[in-house]
N, C-alpha and C positions, 0 to 999 in steps of 0.2 A: 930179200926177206924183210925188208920196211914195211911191210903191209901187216906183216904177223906180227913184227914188234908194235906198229900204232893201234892194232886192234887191240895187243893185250895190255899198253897203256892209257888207252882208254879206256876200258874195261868191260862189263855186260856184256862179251859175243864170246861166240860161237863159233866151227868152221865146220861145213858138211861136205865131205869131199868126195868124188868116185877116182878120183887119180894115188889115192893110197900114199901119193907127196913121193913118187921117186924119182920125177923131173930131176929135181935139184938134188937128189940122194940125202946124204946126212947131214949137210948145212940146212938143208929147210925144216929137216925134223928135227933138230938140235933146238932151232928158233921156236920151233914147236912148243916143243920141252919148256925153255926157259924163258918162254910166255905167260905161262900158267893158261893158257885158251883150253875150253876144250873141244874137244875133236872128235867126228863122227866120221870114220871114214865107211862108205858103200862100198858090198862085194861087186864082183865084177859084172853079176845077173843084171844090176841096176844097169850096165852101161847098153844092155841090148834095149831096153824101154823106153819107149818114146818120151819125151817132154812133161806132156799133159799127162801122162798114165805114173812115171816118176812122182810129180806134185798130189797125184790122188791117192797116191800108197805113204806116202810122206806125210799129208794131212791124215787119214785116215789111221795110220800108225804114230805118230807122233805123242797122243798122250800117255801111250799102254809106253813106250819109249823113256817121255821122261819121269811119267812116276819109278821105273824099274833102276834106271841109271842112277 
């Protein structure tokens, strides 16, 4: 979980996930939490879509996203 803490000590990110973080169960979502990052995690629809098709719905959706959040 060093990745999640140096992200939110450095600060300015984000994390966009289709794994929902249950790898690791609750030590990775706890790191989560008390990161202060935030987190966009994908329903599972995303994981049938390919790459490039993923990036054009991401781009394409993205601003209506973060004005709403």
């Amino acid at each position: 979980m060093t990745w999640i803490q140096a992200l939110g000590q450095e600060g300015d990110w984000f994390i966009l996930s289709a794994d929902q973080f249950r790898k690791h169960g609750d030590l990775e979502r706890e790191a989560l939490r008390q990161s202060g990052l935030i987190v966009f995690c994908l329903s599972n629809s995303w994981s049938s879509q390919q790459y490039w098709e993923k990036c054009a719905h991401l781009l394409r959706w993205w601003p209506h996203s973060a004005s709403d959040g």
